[in-house]
C-alpha positions in Angstrom: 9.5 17.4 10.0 12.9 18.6 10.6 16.0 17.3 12.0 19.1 18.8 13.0 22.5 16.5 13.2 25.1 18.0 15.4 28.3 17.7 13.6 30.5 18.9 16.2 29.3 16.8 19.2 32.4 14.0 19.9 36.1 14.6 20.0 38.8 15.2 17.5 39.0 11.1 17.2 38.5 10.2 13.4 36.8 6.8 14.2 34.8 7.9 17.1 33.5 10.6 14.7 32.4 8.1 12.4 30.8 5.9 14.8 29.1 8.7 16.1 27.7 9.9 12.6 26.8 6.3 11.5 24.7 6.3 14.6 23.1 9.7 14.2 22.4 8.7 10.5 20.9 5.6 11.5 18.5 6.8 13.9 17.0 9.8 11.6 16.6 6.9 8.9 14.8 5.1 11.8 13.1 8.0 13.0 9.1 7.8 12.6 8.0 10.8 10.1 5.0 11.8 9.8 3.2 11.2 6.7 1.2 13.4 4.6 -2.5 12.7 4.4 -2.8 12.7 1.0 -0.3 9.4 0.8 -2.1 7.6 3.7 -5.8 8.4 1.5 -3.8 6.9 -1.3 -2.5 4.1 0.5 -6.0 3.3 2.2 -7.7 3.3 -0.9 -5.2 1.2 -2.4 -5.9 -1.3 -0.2 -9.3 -0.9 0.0 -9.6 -1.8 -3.5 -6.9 -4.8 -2.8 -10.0 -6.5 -0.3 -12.5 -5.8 -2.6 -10.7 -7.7 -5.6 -10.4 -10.4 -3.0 -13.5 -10.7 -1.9 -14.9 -10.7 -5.7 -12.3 -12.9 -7.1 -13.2 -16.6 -7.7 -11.7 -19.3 -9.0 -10.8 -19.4 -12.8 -9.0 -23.1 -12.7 -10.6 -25.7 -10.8 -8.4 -28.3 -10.0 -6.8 -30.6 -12.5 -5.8 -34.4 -11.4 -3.6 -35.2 -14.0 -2.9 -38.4 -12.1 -1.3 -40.1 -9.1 2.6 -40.6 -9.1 5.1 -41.9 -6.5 3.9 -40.5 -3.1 7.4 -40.1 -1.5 7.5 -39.7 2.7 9.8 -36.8 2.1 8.5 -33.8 4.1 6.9 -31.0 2.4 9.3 -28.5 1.7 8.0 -25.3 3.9 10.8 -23.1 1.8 10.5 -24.8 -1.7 7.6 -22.4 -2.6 7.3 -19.2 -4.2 4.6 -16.1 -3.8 5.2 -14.7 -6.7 2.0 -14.5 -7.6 0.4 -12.7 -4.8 0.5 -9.2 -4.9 -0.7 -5.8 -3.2 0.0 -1.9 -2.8 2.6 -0.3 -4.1 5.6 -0.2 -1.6 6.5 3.3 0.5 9.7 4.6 0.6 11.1 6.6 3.5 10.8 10.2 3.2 14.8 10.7 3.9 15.8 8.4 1.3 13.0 9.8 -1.4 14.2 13.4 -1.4 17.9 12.4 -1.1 18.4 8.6 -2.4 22.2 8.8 -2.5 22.6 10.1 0.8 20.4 6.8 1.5 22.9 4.9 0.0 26.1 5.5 1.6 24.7 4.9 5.0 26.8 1.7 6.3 24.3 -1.6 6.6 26.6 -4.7 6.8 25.7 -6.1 9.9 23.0 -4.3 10.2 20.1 -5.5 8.2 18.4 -7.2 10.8 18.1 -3.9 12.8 16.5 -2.5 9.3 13.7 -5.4 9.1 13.5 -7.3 11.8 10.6 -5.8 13.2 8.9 -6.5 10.2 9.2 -9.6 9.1 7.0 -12.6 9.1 8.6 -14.2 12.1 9.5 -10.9 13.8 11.8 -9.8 16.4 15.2 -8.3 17.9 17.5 -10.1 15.7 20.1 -7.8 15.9 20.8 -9.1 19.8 21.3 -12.9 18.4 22.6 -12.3 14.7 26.1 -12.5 14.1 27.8 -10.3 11.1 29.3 -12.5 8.7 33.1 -10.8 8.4 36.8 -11.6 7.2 38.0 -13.8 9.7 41.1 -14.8 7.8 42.8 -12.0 6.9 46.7 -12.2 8.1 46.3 -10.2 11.4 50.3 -9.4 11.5 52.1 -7.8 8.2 54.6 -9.7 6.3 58.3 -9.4 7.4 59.8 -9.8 3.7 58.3 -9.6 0.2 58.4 -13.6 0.4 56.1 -13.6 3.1 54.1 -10.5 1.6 53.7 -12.8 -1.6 52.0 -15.5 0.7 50.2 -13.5 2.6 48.7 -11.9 -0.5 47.6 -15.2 -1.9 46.3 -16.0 1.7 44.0 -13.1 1.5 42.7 -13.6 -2.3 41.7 -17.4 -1.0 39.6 -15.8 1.9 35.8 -16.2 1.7 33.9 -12.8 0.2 30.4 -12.4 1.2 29.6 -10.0 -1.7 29.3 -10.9 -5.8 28.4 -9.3 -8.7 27.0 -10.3 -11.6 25.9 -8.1 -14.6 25.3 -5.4 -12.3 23.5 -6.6 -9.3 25.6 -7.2 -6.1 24.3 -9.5 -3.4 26.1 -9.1 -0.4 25.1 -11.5 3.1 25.3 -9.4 5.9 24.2 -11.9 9.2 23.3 -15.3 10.0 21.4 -16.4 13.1 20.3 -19.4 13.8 18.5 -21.6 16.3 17.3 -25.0 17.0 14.6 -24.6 14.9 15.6 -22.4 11.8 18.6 -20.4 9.9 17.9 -16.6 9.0 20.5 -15.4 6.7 20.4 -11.6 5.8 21.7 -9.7 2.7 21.2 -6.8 0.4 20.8 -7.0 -3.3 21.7 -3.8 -4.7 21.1 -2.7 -8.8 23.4 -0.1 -11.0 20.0 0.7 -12.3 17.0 1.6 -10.5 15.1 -1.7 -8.8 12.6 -3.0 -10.9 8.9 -2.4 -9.7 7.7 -4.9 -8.0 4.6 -6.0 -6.6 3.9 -6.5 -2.3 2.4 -8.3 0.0 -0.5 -6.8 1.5 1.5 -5.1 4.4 3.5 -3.6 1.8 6.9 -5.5 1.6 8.0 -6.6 -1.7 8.0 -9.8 -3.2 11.1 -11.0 -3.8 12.4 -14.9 -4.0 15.4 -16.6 -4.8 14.4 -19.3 -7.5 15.5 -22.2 -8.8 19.1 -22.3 -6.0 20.5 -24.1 -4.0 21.5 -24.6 -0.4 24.1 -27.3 0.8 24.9 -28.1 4.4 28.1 -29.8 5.9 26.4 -32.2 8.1 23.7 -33.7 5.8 26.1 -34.5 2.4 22.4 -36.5 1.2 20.6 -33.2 1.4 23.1 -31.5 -1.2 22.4 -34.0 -4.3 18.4 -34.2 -3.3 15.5 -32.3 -5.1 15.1 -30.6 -1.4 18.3 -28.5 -1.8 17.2 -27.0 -4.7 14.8 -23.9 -3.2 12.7 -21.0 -4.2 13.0 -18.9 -1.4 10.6 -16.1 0.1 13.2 -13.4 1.0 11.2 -11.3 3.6 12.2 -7.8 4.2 12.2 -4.6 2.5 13.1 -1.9 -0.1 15.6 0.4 1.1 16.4 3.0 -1.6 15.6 3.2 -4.8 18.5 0.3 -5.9 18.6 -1.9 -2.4 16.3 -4.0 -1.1 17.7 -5.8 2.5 15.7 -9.2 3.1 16.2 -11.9 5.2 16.1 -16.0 3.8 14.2 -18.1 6.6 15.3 -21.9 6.3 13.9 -24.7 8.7 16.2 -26.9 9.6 14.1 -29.6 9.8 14.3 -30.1 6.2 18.1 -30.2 6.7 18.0 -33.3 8.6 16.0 -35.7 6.8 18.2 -38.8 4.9 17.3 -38.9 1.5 19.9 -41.5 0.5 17.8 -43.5 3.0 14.8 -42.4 1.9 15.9 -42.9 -2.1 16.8 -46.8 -1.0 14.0 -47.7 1.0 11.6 -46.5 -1.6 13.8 -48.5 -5.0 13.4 -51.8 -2.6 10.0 -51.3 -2.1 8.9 -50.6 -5.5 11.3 -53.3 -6.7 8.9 -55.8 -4.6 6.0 -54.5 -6.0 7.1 -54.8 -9.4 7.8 -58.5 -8.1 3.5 -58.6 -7.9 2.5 -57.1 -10.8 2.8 -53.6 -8.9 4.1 -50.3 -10.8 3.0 -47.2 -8.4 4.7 -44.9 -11.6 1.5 -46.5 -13.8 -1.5 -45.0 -13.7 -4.4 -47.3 -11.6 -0.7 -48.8 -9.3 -2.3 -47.2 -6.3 -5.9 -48.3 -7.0 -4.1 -52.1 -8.0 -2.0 -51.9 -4.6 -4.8 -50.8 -2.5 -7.2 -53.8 -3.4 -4.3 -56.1 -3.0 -3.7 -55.0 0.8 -7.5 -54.6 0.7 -6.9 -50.8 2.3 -8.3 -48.3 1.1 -6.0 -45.3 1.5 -2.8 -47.0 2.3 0.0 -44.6 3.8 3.5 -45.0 3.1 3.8 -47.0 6.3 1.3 -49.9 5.7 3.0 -50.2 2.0 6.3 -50.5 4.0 4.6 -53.1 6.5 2.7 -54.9 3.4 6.5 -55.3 1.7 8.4 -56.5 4.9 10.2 -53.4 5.3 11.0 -50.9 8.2 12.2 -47.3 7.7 14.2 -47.3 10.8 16.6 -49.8 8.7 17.2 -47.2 6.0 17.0 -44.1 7.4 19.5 -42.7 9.3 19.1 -39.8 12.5 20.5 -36.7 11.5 21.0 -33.9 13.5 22.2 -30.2 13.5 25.1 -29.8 14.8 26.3 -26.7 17.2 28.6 -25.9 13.8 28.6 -26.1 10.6 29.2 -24.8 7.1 26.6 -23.8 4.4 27.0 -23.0 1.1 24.5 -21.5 -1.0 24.1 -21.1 -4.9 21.0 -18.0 -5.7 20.6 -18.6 -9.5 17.7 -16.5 -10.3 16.3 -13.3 -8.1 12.7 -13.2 -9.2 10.2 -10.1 -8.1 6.6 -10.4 -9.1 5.4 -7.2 -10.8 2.5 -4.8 -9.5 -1.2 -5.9 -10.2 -1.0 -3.2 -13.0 1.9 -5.1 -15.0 1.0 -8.4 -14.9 0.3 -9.7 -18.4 -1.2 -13.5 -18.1 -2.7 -14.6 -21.3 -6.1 -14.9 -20.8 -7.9 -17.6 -22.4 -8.6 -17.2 -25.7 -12.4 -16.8 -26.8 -11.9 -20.0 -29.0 -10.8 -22.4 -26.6 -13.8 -20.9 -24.4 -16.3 -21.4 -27.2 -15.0 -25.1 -28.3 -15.7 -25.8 -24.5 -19.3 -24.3 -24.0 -20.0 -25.9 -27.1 -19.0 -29.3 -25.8 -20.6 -28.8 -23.1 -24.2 -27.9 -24.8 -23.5 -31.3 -27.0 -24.1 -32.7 -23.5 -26.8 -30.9 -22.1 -24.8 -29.3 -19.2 -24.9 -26.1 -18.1 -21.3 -24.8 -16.5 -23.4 -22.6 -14.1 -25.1 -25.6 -12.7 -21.6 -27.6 -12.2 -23.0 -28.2 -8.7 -26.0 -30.0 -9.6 -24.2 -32.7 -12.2 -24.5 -36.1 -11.3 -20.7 -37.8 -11.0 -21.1 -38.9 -14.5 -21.7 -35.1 -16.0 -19.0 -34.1 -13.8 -16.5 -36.9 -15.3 -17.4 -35.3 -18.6 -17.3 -31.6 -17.6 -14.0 -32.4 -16.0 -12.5 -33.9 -19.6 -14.0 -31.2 -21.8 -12.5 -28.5 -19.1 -9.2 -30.6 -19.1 -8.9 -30.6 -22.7 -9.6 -26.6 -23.1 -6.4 -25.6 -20.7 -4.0 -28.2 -22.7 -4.8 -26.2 -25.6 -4.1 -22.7 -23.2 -0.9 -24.6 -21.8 0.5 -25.2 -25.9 -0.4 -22.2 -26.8 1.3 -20.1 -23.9 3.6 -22.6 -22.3 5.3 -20.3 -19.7 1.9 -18.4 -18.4 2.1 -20.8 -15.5 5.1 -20.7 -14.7 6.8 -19.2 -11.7 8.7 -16.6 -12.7 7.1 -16.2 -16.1 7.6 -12.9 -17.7 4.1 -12.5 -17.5 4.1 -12.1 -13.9 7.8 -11.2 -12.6 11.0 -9.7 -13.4 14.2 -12.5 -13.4 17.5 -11.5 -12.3 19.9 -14.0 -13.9 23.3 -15.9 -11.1 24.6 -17.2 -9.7 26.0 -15.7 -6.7 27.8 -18.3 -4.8 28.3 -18.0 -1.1 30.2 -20.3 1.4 29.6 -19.6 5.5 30.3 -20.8 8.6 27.0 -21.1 11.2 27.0 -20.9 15.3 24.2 -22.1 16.9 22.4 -19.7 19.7 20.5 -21.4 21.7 20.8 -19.3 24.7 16.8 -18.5 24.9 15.6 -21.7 23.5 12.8 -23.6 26.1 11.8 -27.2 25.0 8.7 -28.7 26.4 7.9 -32.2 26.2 4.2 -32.1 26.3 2.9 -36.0 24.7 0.0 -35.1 23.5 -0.5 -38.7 22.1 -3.4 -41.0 21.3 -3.4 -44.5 21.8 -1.2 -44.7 18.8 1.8 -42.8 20.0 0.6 -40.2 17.6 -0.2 -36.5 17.8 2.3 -33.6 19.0 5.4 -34.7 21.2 7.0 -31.7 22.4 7.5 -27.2 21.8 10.4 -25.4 21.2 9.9 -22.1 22.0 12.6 -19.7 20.5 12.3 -15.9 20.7 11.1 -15.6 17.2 8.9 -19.1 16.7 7.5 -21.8 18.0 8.0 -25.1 16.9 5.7 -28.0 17.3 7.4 -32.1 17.3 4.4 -33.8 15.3 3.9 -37.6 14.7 1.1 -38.3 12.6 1.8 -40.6 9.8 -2.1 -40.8 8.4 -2.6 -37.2 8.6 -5.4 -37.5 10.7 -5.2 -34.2 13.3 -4.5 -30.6 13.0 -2.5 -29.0 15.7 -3.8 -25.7 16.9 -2.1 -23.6 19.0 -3.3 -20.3 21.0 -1.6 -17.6 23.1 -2.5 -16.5 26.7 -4.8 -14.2 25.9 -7.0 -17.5 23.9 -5.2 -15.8 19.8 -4.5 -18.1 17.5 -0.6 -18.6 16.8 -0.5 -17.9 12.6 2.4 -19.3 10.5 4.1 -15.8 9.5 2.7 -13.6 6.8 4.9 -15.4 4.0 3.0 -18.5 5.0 4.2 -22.0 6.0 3.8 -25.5 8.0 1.4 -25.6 10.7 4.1 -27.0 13.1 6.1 -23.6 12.6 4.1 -20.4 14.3 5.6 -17.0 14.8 4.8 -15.3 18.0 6.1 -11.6 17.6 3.2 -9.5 19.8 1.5 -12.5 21.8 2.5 -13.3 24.9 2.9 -16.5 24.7 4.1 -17.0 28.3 1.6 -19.6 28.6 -0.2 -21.3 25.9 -2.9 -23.9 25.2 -2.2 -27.0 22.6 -5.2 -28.7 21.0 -5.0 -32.0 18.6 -8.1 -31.7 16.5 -9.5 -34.2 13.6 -8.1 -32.8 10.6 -11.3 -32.4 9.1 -13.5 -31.4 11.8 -10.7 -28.6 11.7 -10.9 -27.8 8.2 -14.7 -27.9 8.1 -16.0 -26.6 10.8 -13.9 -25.5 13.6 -11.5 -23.3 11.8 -14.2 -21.0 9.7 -15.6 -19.8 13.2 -12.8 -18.0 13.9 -12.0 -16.6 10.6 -15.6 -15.9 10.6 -16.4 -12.2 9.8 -18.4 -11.3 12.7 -16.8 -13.7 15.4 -16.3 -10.6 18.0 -19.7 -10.5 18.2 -20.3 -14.4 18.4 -17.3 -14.8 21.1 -19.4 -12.8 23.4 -21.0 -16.3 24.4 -18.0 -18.5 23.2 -14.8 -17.9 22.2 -12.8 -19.7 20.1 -10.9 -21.5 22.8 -13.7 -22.8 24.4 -14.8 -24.1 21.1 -11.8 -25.9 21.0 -12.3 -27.1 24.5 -15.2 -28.7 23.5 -14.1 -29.7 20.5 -10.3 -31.0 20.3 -9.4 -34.8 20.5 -7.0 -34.1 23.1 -5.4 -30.7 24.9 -2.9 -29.5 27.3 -1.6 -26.3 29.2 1.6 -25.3 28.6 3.7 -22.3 30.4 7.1 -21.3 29.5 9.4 -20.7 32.7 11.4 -17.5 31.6 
């Protein structure tokens, strides 16, 4: 398909020129080409064979308790995880920047990498009408009058925050930041001398790329900075651009941001300090099982412990809250991309260790392939002899399970520091309080709906419910490809003018409720009840909720 770029369009104005040929350039990068048959057979068979190694792929681990430690009441990080081992079709490039790459590369993109991406991205949307480009804004606006003040102004502009570092040839720039009630998007291209390593993709064909093992620090919450929470591995969603730029976008939630730690570190040395007192160390293995037949409970939660010690988290922790600005600083020590399917080299486990166990395991009588038949006892012992086999894997290869193991990903070694001031746009955010509470005061309190998520207020401090959420048309609301909390649900493509709430039994949910939408052939079973009215039937409590534009 060909395109013709009129040159000679605008006036004899330099800048307006440029502005006009940044445009035009932009748009035939944007433009939609058509692409040849053999490359979408490729692609579908690609994938096709993606589903079928799915479907056929079970579990080689099963799960290991290697025993009980502190249980802390510090959220679950929803950005402290990495997908680095997930991976799918190779990635596509566009056909302009394949047949002419460093044409690709000169086209302007600070400030712009939302417009690239954000269509695309796990929480998806129009960024570019809320993001705001991260720029110079000290820079001496007037010249100097004498070389005195020239000196100063010099060193002025050498102390002025730069939103681009390099290190050992790869050059992370931030481009924008938007950010709402509910979470911070930061954009930025990472750019390589070299040709981009290959890397592997989620299944809709964007790479996978993280920030590992860095660090985030924000001005209003000095607690969060020195806690295990600000160190992140970050998803960074977006998308190969060229050859030696990929433009992604980090998603924080803020949520995380406001939690007291320093509280939280406090109320948790008092209480353990009054345990010890009885005989009580949570850090031994058998504390729980010890603590639990002294309360005679038995699955205490944090808050019973705290009730049982004579202490109240409201006299530790502190509110914290996001203010409408604020400054951020982040530390990205380690880009990691996970390599194609083809490339990844894990260790398998070695025939030895396999025949030591199957050996056991005949000493015993037991049969692996009749695990589901054991009696606890045979499980107890196929559990020890299984144990004992992966230690001997885990010596022998200590790094095949880690994130960002050679094995499975390519490292590129930091840090590129950043400091940046945020704004707050709230300008389309809707809250709803909805108190959708049992008897307890538990359950979901309120939605903010943003134009790119929608976040759910939950109290529910024994885990006992599952909030569900579906759109107008009776969809269920997902968490964004990249995955995440159940409270956090993107909403690009639904309408969502109206939606309905459930609070479900957490394992009702997880058993039973859940499967029959995720069921393969529930088109055909909605044609006498849909998933909604399931839910109907089904959810512990349930509310309308519509969204005044």
């Amino acid at each position: 398909m060909k395109k013709i770029i009129d040159f000679n369009q605008t006036g004899e104005d330099k800048s307006v020129k440029d502005e006009y040929m940044n445009e035009k350039i932009e748009s035939t990068l944007n433009a939609q080409f058509e692409i040849p048959k053999t490359v979408n057979a490729a692609k579908e068979e690609a994938f096709a064979q993606i589903r079928e190694k799915a479907a056929q792929k079970t579990a080689e681990r099963k799960i290991v308790e290697m025993g009980k430690s502190d249980k802390r009441k510090k959220k679950t990080g929803k950005i402290f995880r990495t997908a680095m081992g997930i991976t799918a079709a190779a990635a596509a490039f566009s056909a302009v920047c394949i047949v002419n790459p460093a044409f690709a590369s000169n086209i302007p993109l600070i400030g712009k990498v939302f417009a690239q991406v954000g269509s695309s991205l796990g929480f998806a949307g129009d960024y570019k009408e809320y993001a705001k480009p991260l720029e110079k804004e000290n820079a001496a606006e007037t010249p100097a009058k004498n070389e005195e003040e020239l000196k100063e102004t010099d060193s002025e502009e050498k102390k002025e925050v730069t939103y681009s570092k390099t290190v050992d040839g790869t050059t992370v720039t931030l481009s924008e930041v938007y950010c709402n009630d509910v979470a911070l998007y930061l954009s930025m291209i990472i750019e390589t001398e070299d040709e981009f390593p290959q890397t592997g993709t989620w299944q809709d064909g964007t790479p996978l790329i993280d920030i590992n093992n860095s660090s985030l620090d924000f001005s209003y919450n000095p607690s969060y900075s020195t806690a295990w929470g600000s160190h992140i591995n970050g998803v960074l969603d977006g998308k190969m651009l060229d050859e030696h730029r990929f433009a992604g976008v980090l998603r924080v939630d803020l949520a995380e941001t406001t939690y007291d730690y320093e509280g939280s570190e406090n109320l948790y040395a008092d209480r353990n300090a009054i345990l010890l007192e009885q005989g009580i160390d949570l850090m031994e293995e058998g504390g729980y099982e010890k603590l639990a037949a002294a309360m005679g409970a038995e699955n205490p939660t944090d808050q019973m412990i705290e009730e049982y010690c004579g202490l109240n988290s409201e006299d530790y922790m502190k509110e914290i809250t996001v203010p409408d600005k604020f400054d951020v600083s982040l530390n990205i020590r380690k880009i990691i991309g996970g390599l194609p399917e083809d490339q990844i080299s894990v260790p398998e486990m070695p025939q030895e260790f396999r025949d030591e166990y199957e050996a056991a395991m005949a000493e015993h009588g037991l049969d692996e392939a009749n695990y589901e038949n054991f009696t606890e006892e045979e499980k107890e012992i196929e559990h020890q002899l299984f144990t004992e086999m992966h230690r001997k894997y885990d010596e022998k290869y200590p790094d095949a399970m880690i994130d960002g193991s050679s094995y499975t990903s390519w490292t590129k070694e930091g840090g590129w520091d950043f400091t940046f001031e945020v704004e707050k746009n709230t300008d389309k955010n809707i809250v709803k309080e909805i108190n959708l509470l049992d008897e307890n005061g538990e359950g979901i309190v309120s939605l903010t709906k943003t134009p790119f998520e929608l976040s759910l207020e939950c109290k529910d401090s024994e885990a006992k419910y599952f909030p569900v959420v579906l759109d107008a048309d009776g969809n269920l609301l997902d968490t964004g490809k990249a995955g995440g909390s159940v409270d956090m649900l993107a909403i690009a493509n639904k309408d969502v003018s109206t939606v309905y709430v459930y609070l479900c039994d957490y394992i009702e949910y997880m058993d039973e409720l859940k499967g029959y939408y995720w069921s393969p052939d529930y088109e055909e079973k909605a044609k006498t009840k849909t998933f909604k009215q399931l839910l109907d039937e089904n959810a512990i409590l349930k509310t309308e909720v519509t969204f005044d534009e």
